[in-house]
C-alpha positions in Angstrom: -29.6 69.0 28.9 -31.9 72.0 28.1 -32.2 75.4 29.0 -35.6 77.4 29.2 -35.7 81.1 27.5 -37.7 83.5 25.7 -39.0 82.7 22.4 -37.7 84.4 19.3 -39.3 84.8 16.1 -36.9 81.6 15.0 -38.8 79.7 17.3 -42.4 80.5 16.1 -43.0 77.2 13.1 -41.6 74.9 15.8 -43.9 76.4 18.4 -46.8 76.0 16.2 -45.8 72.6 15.9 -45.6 71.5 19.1 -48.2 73.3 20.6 -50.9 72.1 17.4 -49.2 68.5 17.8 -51.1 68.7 21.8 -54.5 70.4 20.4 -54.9 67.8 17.5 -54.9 65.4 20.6 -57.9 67.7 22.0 -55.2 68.2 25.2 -55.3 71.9 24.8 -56.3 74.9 22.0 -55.0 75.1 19.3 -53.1 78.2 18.1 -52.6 80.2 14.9 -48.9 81.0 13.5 -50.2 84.9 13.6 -51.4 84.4 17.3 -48.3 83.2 18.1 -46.6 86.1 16.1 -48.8 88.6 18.3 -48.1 87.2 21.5 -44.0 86.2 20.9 -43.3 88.4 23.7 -45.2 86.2 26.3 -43.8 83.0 25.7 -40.7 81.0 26.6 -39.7 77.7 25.3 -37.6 75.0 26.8 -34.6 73.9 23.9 -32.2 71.3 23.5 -29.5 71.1 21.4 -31.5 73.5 18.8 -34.6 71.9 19.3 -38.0 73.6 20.7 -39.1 70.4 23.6 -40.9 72.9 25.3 -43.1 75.8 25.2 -45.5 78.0 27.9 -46.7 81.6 27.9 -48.1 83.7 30.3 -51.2 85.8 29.3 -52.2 89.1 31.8 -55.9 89.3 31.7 -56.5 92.1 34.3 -54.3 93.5 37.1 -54.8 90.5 39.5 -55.1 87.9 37.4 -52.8 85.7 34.7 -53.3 82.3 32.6 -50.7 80.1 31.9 -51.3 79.2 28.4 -50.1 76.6 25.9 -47.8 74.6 28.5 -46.2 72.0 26.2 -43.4 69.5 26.5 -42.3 66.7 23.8 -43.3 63.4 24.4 -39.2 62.5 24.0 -38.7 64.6 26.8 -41.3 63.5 29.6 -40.3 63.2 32.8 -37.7 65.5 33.2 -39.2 68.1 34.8 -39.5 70.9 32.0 -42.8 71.3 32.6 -42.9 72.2 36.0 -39.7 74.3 35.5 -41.6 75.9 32.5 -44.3 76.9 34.9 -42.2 78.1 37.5 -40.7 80.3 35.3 -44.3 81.7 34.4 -45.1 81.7 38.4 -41.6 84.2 39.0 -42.7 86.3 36.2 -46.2 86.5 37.4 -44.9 87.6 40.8 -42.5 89.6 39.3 -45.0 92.0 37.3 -46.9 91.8 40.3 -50.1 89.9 39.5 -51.5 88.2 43.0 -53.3 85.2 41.0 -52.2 82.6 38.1 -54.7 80.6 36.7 -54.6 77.4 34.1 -57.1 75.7 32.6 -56.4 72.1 32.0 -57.0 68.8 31.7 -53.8 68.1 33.4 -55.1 68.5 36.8 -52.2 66.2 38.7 -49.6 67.9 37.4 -50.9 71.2 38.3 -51.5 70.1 41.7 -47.9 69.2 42.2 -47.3 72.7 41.1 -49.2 74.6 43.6 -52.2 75.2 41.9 -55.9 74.0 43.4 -58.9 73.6 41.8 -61.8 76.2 41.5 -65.2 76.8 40.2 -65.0 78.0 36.6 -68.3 80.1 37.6 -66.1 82.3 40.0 -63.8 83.4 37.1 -64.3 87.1 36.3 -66.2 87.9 33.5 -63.6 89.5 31.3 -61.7 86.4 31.2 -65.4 84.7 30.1 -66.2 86.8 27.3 -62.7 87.9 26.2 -61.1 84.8 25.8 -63.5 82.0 26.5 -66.4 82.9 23.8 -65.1 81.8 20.5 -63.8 78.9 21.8 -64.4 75.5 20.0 -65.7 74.2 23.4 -67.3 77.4 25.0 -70.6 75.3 25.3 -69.1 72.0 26.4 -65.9 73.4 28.2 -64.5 70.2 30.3 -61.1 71.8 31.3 -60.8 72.6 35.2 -60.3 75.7 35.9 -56.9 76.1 38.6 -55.2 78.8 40.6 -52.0 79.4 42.7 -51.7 82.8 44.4 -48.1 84.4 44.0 -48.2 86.3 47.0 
């Protein structure tokens, strides 16, 4: 059994962990142990018995629009639905702060499907998101992830 709640500062070298494990793989970005410091207030994590299985966060770039970002479960624990529990608990929250649009990007395009989310051109992003966040990426020339929404409202 496992229960999905906000992170704690106990969580963080597990996080880092778990979330680097995935980017090592090239399956999503990696993150820093001070990124994750900075932004310990947007993340939840999906535990067992103790252990972090699980981790997502949700990331408010501008008043209509969110990412779900580093959406990880362990590979001991596949199947069981934590990630799409871990997403619907970013979806509620996005609805609950009252952001119309939640976006991923992803490689795991199948699984966001069975979420809600549908594909979109990454050209019809807003700007911000481009330049803020997009620019120092690793893969900002070569990006291959698709870009997918689901409107909360």
């Amino acid at each position: 059994m496992y229960q999905i709640r906000r992170a704690t500062m106990s969580d963080t070298n597990l996080m880092y962990n778990l979330i680097n494990k995935y980017a090592d793989e090239g399956k999503l970005l990696h993150r820093t142990l001070n990124s994750i410091y900075e932004n310990l207030q947007c993340f939840y994590i999906a535990e067992s018995n103790g252990e972090v299985i699980g981790t997502v966060s949700l990331h408010i770039l501008d008043k209509e629009l969110a990412e779900v970002r580093s959406l990880t479960v362990s590979s001991n624990h596949f199947g069981m639905g934590i990630g799409s529990e871990l997403v619907k608990v970013v979806v509620d929250e996005t609805k609950k702060l009252g952001v119309k649009t939640l976006l991923s990007l992803t490689y795991q395009v199948e699984f966001f499907n069975k979420c809600g989310f549908k594909s979109i051109e990454k050209s019809s992003l807003p700007m911000p998101k481009i330049w803020r966040d997009c620019l120092h990426c690793s893969k900002y020339s070569n990006c291959d992830e698709i870009a997918m929404v689901i409107d909360v409202f």
